[in-house]
C-alpha positions in Angstrom: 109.3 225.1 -82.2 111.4 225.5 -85.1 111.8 222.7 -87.4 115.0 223.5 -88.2 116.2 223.6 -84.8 114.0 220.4 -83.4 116.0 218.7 -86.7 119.5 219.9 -85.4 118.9 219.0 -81.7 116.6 215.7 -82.1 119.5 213.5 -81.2 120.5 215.7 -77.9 116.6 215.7 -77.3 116.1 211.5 -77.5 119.5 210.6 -75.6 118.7 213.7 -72.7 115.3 212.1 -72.9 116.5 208.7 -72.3 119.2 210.2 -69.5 116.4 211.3 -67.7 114.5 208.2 -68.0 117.5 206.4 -66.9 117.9 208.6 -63.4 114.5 208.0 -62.7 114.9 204.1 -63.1 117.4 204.8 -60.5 114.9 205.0 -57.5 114.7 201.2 -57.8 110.9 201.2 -58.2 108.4 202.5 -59.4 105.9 205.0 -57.7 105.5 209.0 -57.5 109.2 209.6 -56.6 110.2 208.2 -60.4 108.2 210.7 -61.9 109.9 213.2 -59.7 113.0 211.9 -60.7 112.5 212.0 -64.6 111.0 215.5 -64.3 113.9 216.6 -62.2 116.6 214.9 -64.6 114.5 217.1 -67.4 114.2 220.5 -65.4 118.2 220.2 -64.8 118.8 220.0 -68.8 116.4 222.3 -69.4 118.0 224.6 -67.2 121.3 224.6 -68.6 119.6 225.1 -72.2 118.4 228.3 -71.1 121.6 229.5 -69.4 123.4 228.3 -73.3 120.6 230.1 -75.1 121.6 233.1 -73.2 125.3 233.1 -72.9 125.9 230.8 -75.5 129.9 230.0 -75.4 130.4 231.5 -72.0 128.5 228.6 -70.6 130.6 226.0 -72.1 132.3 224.2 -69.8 136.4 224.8 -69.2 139.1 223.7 -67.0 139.1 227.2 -65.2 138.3 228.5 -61.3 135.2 229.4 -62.5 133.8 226.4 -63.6 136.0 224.4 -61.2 133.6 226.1 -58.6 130.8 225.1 -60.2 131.1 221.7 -61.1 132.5 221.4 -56.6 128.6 223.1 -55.8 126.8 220.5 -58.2 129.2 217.8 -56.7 128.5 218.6 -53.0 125.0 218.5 -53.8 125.0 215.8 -55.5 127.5 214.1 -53.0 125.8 215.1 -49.7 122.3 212.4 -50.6 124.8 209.2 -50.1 124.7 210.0 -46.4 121.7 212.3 -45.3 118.1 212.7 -45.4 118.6 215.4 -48.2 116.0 214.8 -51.4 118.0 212.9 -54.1 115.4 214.7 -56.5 116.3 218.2 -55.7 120.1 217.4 -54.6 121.1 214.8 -57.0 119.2 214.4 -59.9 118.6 217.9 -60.8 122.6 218.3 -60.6 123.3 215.9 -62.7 120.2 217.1 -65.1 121.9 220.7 -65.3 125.9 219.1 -65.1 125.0 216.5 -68.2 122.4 219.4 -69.9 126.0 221.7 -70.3 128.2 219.1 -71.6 125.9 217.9 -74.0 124.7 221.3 -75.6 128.2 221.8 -76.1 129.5 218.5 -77.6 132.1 217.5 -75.3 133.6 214.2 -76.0 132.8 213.5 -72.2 129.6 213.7 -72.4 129.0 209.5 -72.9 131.5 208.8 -70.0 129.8 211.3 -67.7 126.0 210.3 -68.5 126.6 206.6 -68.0 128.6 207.4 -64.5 126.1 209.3 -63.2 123.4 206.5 -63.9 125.8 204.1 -62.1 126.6 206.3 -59.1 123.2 207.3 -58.8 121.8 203.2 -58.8 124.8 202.1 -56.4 124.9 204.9 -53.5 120.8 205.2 -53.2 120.3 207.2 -49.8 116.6 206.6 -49.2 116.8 202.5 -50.2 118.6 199.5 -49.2 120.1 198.6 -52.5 120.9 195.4 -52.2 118.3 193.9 -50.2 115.3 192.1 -52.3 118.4 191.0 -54.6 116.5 189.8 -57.8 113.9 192.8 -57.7 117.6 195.6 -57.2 119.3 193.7 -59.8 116.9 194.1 -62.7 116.2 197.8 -61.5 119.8 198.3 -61.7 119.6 196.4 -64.9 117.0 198.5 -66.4 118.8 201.7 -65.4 122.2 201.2 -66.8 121.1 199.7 -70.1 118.9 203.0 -70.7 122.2 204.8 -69.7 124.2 202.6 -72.1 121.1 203.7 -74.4 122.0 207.5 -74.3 125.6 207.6 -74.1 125.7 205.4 -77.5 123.9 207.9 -79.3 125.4 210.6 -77.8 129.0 209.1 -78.7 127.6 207.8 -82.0 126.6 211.8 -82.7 129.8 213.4 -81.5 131.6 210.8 -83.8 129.6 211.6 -86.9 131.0 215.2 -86.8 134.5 214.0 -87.1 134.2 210.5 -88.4 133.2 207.9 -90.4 129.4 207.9 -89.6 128.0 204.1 -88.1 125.0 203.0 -89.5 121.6 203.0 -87.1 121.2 199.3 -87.9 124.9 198.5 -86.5 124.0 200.6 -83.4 120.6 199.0 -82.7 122.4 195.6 -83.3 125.0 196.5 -80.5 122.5 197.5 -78.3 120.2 194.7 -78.5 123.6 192.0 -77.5 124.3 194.5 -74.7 120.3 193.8 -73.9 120.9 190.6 -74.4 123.8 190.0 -72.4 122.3 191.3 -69.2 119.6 189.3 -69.3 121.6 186.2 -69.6 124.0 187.6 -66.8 120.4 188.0 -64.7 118.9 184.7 -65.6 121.5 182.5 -64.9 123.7 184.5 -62.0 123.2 181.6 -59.4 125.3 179.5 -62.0 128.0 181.7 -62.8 128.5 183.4 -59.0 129.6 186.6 -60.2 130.1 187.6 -56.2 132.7 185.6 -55.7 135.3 187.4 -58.1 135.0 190.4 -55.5 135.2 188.2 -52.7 138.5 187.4 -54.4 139.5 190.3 -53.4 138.4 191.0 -50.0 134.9 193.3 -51.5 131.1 192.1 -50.6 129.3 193.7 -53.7 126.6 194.0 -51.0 128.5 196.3 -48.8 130.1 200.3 -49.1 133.5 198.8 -50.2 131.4 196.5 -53.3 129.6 199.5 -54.3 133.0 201.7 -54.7 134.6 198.5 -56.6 132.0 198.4 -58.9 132.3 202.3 -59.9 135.8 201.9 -60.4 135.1 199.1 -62.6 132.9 201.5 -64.9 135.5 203.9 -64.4 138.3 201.9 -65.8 136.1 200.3 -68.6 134.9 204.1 -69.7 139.4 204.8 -70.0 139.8 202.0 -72.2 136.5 202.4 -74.0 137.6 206.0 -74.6 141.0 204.9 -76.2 140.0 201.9 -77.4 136.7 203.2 -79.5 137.7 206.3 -81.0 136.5 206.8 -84.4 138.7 207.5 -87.6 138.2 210.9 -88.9 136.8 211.2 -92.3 139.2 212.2 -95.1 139.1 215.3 -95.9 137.8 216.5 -99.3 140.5 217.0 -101.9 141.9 220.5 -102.0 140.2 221.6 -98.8 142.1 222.9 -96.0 142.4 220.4 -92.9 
């Protein structure tokens, strides 16, 4: 490969590679199916490389019928293994693989929000696996999975920001990642004492059951709005006498 381009893609290559690694995490153990899952989440990206190499800009995503078909076949697909028999590897994870490859190759500001939603939605609604069942053995699974999404959608955001912005040192983004790290494990460790089920109980959820699962998306959800607002970067200055 060229060293030039391995140099200009290495950051889409380490946070696709840790997307992947993330989606596979989300089988909730580990066997032959999480190999399956990571090669599928790699195949998907890999796909929509090629289709970028050979249309280039056509391929970008848009808010037009076209693509507005596309993105309702990926989302059927990917949809339709919450309640059937269908293989998540062939009819979720390679979706998202191809969905994620697209908006990444093209540098969508979405691309964060929509790699760390589809780890979550992929760990929560598992068609082949009673989630919550073996509680401590799910919960660090999940654990695992969302903090490799986390992983990925900080650099990705970190490298879409650096085009426009002030650029954040590695350090400070290892630094953040390691309390987020820490955090969980705390939250793991200790959730007996702090009874995090009873704030959905609160209001009327089981975290255990379908209606838990969908108030936990919307959670992320609401988090990835304010996040979005909240942690945009300031755009550089601009050189003097150069055009904005």
């Amino acid at each position: 490969m060229n060293l030039e381009l391995l140099e200009r893609y290495r950051i889409h290559i380490l946070s696709g590679a840790l997307f992947a690694a993330a989606l596979a995490t989300t089988r909730l153990a580990f066997d032959g199916r999480t190999t399956t899952y990571f090669f599928m989440a790699l195949l998907g990206q890999a796909i929509a490389g090629a289709l970028v190499f050979l249309w280039g800009d056509r391929t970008r995503p848009r808010a037009n019928l076209g693509w507005f078909l596309v993105v309702l076949a990926l989302g059927a697909a990917v949809g339709s293994t919450t309640e059937t028999t269908l293989d998540p590897a062939y009819f979720r994870i390679l979706p998202l693989g191809i969905l994620v490859g697209f908006f990444l190759l093209h540098d969508l500001t979405s691309t964060p929000s929509l790699m760390l939603g589809s780890v979550v939605f992929s760990a929560l609604f598992h068609p082949e696996i009673e989630w919550h069942l073996e509680g401590d053995a799910r919960a660090w699974w999940i654990a695992i999975s969302v903090l490799l999404g986390v992983a990925a959608s900080t650099l990705e955001r970190e490298r879409l920001q650096a085009r426009a912005a002030h650029v954040t040192p590695w350090s400070w983004t290892v630094i953040r990642l390691a309390i987020v790290v820490l955090f969980t494990f705390a939250i793991l460790n200790f959730k007996e004492q702090i009874q995090i089920g009873r704030l959905f109980e609160m209001f009327g959820a089981d975290p255990r059951g379908e209606a838990g699962r969908w108030a936990l998306l919307s959670i992320l959800l609401a988090a990835l709005v304010g996040a979005t607002f909240l942690l945009r970067g300031k755009k550089a200055a601009q050189p003097p006498g150069q055009a904005p």
